[in-house]
N, C-alpha and C positions, 0 to 999 in steps of 0.2 A: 365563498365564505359568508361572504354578506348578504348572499341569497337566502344562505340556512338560516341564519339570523333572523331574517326578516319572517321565514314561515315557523322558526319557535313560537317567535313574538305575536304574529298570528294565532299559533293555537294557544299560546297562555292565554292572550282576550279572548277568546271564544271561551275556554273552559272558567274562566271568571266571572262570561257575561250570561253564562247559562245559569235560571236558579236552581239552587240544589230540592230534590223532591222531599216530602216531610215523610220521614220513617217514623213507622210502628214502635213504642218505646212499653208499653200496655197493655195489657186486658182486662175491663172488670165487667162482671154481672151484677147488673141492677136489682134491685127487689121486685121490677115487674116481670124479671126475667130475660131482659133483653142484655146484648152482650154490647160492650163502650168499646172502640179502639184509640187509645188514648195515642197524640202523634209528638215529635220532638219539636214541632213549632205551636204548641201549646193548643193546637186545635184536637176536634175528637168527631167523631163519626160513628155509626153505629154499625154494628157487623152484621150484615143480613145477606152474606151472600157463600154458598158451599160449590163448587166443583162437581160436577156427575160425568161420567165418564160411560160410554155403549161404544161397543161394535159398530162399524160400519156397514151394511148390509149390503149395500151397493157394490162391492169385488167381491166378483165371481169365485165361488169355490173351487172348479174344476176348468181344467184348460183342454185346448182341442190336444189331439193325437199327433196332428199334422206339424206341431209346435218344434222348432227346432232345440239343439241342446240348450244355447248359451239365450235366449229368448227365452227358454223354457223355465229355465233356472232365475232370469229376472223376473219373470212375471208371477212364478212361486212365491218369489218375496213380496209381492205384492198383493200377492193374498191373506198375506197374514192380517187377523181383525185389526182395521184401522181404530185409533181410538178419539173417536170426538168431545170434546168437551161444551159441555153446555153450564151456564150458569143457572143457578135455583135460588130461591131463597131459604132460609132455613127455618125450622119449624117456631122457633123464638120471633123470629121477624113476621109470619103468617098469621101467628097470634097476637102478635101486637103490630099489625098493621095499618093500624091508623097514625103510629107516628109517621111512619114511610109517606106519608101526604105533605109532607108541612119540611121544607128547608130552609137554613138561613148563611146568610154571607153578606159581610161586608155591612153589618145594618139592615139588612133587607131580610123579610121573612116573606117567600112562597107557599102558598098552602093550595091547596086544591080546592074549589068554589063550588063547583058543578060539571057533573056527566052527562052526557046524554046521546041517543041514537036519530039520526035520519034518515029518510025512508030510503034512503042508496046502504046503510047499514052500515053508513063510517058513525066511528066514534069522536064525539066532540068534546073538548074537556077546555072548560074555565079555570082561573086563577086569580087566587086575592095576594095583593102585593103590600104589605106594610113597613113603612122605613122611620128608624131611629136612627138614622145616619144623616152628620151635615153634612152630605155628598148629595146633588144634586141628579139623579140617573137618567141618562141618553138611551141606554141602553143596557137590558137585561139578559142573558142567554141562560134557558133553561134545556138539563137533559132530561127526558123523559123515560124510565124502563118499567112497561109493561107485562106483567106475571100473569100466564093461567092460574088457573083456580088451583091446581098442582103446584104452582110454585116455580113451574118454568118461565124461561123470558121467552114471550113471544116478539117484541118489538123495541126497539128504543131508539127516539126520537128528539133531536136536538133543536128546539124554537129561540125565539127573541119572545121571550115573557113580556118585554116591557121594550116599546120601542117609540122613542119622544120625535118629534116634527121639527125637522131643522129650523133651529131659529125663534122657534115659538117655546118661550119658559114654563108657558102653562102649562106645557106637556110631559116634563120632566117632572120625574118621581121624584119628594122631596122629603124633607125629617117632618114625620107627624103624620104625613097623608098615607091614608089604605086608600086604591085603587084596582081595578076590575082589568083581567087583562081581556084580549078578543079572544074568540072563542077558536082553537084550533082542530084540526078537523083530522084524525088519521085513519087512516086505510087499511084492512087486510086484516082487521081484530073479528075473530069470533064470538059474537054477543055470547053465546052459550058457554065460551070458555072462560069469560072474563063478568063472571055473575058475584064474586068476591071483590071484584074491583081492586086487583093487588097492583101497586106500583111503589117505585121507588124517583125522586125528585133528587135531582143535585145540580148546584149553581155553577155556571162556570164564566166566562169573559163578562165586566161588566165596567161601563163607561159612563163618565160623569163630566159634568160640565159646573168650573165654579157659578 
């Protein structure tokens, strides 16, 4: 009896201690055409992402002779067009994709600084960091998602935007200061495919010290 007890009492802190996720409460269209998702903890984001859906090509359409019944009949179902989903961006978000550069949290606004190529044919990308927050930043965690010129994701890539030197104040992102992040270096980008330069930026873990 006082065992159960104790693993109620368990899951109620656990379900207490988890924060609840911010639901979609909105939709509005802008005058420049871009679409707002307005959320229930009074933040908003902007919608730039649609769902696409293709065949799998990869399972085989026809099976050997030699296949027995009950094998035969599994692997039929397995042929049926698998459906993958890929994310895109949407044509509102293509067209105005220079907001998609620039994010903000917490006081902090991330924008995109500089691109550029090395002769190994990775892509380098800069970032300007500006804070109006009296939160002093240890550390910044940026996601990075990478769009062909199509609007498909090629890549996405989570860094430390901003990452201060134990101990040392001077290093810590503070209210007032824009600052230069290093330069990150990612792999496997087709210069050819990425000649619109589409991305999309969103803040996530970020640590301060008073």
């Amino acid at each position: 009896m006082y065992k159960a007890l104790r693993t109620y009492a368990t899951i109620a802190l656990l379900m207490f201690s988890i924060p609840a996720l911010a639901e979609e409460v909105a939709r509005v269209t802008l005058e420049n055409g871009a679409t707002v998702k307005l959320n229930d903890d009074f933040t908003w984001e902007y919608v730039i992402l649609e769902s696409q859906t293709k065949p799998d090509t990869a399972v085989p359409a026809t099976l050997p002779a030699t296949v027995g019944t009950v094998a035969a009949a599994d692997s039929t179902a397995a042929t049926t067009a698998e459906q993958a989903t890929t994310e895109t961006l949407t044509s509102n978000a293509i067209a105005q994709s220079a907001l998609l550069k620039s994010t903000a949290k917490g006081g902090v606004k991330v924008s995109l600084l500089n691109s550029q190529w090395d002769d190994d044919g990775r892509l380098g990308l800069t970032f300007e960091l500006n804070s109006t927050s009296p939160e002093h930043y240890v550390m910044i965690e940026l996601e990075i998602s990478l769009f062909a010129d199509s609007g498909t994701l090629i890549s996405k890539e989570k860094v430390k935007v901003w990452q201060a030197i134990f101990r040392m104040p001077d290093t810590y992102l503070r209210k007032g200061q824009t600052r230069d992040s290093r330069i990150f270096w990612i792999e496997g980008i087709d210069k050819a495919q990425w000649t619109k330069q589409l991305m999309s930026l969103k803040m996530g873990e970020m640590d301060s010290r008073m």
